[in-house]
N, C-alpha and C positions, 0 to 999 in steps of 0.2 A: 486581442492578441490570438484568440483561440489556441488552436492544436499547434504544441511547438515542444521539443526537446525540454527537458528537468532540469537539463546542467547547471543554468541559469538561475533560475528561479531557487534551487535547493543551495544553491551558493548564498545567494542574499541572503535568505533565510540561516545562514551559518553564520553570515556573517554580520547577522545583525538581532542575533540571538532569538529567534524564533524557530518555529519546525512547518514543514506542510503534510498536509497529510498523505498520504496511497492507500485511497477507498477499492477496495475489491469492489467488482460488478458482477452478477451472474444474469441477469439478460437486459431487455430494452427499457423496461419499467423500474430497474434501479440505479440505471445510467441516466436517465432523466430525475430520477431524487437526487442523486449526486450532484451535477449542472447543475439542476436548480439550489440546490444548499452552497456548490460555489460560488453563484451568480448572487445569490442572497447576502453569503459576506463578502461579495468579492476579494475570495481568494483563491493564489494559484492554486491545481493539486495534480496527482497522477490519479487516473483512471486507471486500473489495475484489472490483469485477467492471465488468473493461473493458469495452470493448464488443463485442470479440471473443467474452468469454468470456460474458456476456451473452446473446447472439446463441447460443451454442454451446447454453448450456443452456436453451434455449428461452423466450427473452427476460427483459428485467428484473422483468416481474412473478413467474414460475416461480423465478428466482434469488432476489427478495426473499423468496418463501413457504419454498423449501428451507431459508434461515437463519435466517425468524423461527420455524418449525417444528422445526430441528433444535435449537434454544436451549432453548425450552420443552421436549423432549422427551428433552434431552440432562441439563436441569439445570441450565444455564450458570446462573452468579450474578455471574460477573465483566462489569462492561459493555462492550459489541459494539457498535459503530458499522457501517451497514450503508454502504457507499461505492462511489458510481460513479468508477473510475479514468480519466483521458482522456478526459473526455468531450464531446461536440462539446454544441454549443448547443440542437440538439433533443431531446439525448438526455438531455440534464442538466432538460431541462423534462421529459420523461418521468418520469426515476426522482422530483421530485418528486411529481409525481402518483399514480405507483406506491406511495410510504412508506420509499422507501431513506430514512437519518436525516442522510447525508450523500454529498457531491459533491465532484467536481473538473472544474468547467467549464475546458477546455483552449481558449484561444484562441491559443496562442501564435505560432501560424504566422500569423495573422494582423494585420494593422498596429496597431501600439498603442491608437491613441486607438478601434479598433471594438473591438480587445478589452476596455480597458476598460469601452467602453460596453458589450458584451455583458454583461458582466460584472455591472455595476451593474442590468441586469437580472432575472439569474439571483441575485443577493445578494437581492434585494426580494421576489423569488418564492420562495427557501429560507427566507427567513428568519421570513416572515407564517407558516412551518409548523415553526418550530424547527430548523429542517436548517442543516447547517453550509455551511461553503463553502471549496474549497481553488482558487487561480487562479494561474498561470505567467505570469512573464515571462520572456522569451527563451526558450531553446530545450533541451531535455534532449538529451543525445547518445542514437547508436541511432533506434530504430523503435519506435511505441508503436502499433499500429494504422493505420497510416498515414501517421504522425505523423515525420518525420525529421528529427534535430537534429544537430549536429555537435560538442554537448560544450560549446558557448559560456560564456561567464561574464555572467549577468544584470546589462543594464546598472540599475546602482541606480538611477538617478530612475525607468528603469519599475515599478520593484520599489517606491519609495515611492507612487508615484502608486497603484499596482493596492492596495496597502492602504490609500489614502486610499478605496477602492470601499467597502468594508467586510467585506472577505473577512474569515475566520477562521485560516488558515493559509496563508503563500505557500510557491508551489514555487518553486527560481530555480537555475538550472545554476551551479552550481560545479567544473566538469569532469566532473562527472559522465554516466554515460552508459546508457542501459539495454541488455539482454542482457549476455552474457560480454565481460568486459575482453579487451583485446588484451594483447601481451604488452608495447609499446612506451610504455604508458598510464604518465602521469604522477605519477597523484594528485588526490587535491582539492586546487585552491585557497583554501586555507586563509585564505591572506591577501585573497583578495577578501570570504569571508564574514566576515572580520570586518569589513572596510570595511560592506559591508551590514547585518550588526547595528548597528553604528555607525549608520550612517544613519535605520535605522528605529526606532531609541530617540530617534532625535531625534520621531520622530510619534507613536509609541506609546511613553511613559516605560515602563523595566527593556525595552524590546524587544517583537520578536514572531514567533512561532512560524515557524519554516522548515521547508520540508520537502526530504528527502533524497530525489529520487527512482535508482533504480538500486543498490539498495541493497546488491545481492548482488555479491562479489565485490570490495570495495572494504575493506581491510584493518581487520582490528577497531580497530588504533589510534585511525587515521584519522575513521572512523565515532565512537570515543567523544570526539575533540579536537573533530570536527563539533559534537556535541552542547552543547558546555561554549560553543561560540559560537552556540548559538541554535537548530541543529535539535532540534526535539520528534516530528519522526515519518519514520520511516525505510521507505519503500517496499520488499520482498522480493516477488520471483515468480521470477525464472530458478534462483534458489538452489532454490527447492523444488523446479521442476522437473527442475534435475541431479538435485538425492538423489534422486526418484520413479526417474527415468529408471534412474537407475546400481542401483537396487535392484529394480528391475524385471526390467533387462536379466541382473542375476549370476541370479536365479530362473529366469530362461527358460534361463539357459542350465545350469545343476544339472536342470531338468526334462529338458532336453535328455539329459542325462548319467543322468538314473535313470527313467526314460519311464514304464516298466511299472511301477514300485513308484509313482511321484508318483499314475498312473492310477487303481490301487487305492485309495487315497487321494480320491481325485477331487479334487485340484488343479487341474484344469480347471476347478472353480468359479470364476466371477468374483470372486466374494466371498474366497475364496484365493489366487486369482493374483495378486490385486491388491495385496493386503494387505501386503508385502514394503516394495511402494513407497508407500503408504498412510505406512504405520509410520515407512519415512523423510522420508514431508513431515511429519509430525508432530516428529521429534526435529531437522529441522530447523529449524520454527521455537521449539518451545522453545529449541534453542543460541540463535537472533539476539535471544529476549526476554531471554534474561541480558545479552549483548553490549549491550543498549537502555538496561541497566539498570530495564527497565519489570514485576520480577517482584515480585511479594508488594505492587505499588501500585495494585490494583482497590480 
């Protein structure tokens, strides 16, 4: 199926009580761990790129080429949703322009009723081109680009109202928080997301898709009781980036320890040195597509 729109695929997955995942990427070498971890359980997911990482890899159009290029040349058959994470209002009018197949216009910081208006915008202009649409209300805890939340819990009527826009999937803070949990962290509120599936089955009959953002680090229980109450797609990036990190840092430091013999080798290759930590963002997100439940459902 390759590169195609989430709408789809993050519905099944609602509606048939699983989640898929949205792997953050920051260049060529972790979009091909990604592929390959989807292609390994074939499942669907969104490839994901903030605006950070965007920007990093030499904007969204360069980001869109590296994974509609790495798909076709990799083989992928499982479908890949290409998605802007976070993204402000000019930049979610960019990637449509560009070909991303989906979005997350972030207005949250912003007063409700312009975020929804923004909102109902960006829905009109994704949608004349098939592109999906993910929209926030309230506030994710953590830091997302600029973006500072404090873990809130989304008040429901904004959470009805931004799906009366016509979004395709809502994000909505259930305690949740992005980067590494603290040690003092409570949990999801469990009990307000079912208040909110409650509420949005009342607009959309059987409910409508949540999204989990902060994915990592938030106990597997937890994450699959989310699910059975309405999340269908589970945000992961600091999780890849510890395993990169931690599998990076044990090789540099064995380089360290055998210098002259890694050199004859030429470990120095990027392409080697890398690879370590490569390898662990790949086996990391295969583990969280089991946890999702989202494996062998491309």
């Amino acid at each position: 199926m390759a590169i195609v729109s989430a709408e789809k695929f993050v519905k099944a997955a609602h509606e048939n009580g699983y989640a898929v995942g949205g792997f953050n990427t920051n260049n060529l070498e972790w979009t091909q761990a990604i592929l390959r971890a989807a292609e390994a359980k074939k499942a669907p997911i969104l490839i994901q790129t903030s605006m950070g990482a965007g920007k990093y890899m030499g904007g969204y159009k360069t980001a869109y080429n590296i994974i509609v290029n790495l798909v076709e040349s990799m083989n992928i058959t499982v479908p890949v949703a290409i998605h802007l994470d976070h993204g402000h209002f000019e930049d979610a009018k960019e990637v449509i322009e560009v070909g991303y197949t989906s979005l997350m216009f972030d207005g949250s910081h912003l007063p409700i009723e312009e975020n929804l208006k923004l909102t109902r915008e960006i829905v009109e202009l994704a949608h004349a081109k098939g592109i999906s649409v993910e929209a926030e209300v309230g506030s994710i805890g953590g830091e997302e680009d600029g973006i500072i939340g404090e873990g809130e819990l989304a008040p429901i009527d904004d959470a009805v109202e931004m799906v009366k826009t016509g979004i395709d999937f809502l994000a909505a803070g259930i305690g949740n928080i992005h980067g590494p949990y603290p040690a003092n962290w409570k949990g999801l509120h469990l009990d307000h997301l079912e208040k909110l599936n409650a509420a949005l089955s009342e607009v959309v009959p059987g409910g409508f898709p949540i999204v989990l953002h902060g994915g990592s680090g938030i106990p597997d229980d937890q994450i699959q009781a989310a699910i059975k109450l309405g999340v269908a797609k589970v945000n992961v990036n600091t999780e890849s980036q510890q395993a990169f990190a931690a599998a990076t840092r044990k090789f540099a430091q064995e380089y360290n320890e055998n210098e002259a013999e890694y050199d004859k080798k030429k470990l120095f290759d990027p392409r080697k040195f890398l690879k370590p930590g490569i390898d662990a963002v790949q086996e990391a997100v295969e583990e969280r597509i089991d946890v999702f439940g989202s494996a062998n459902k491309a």
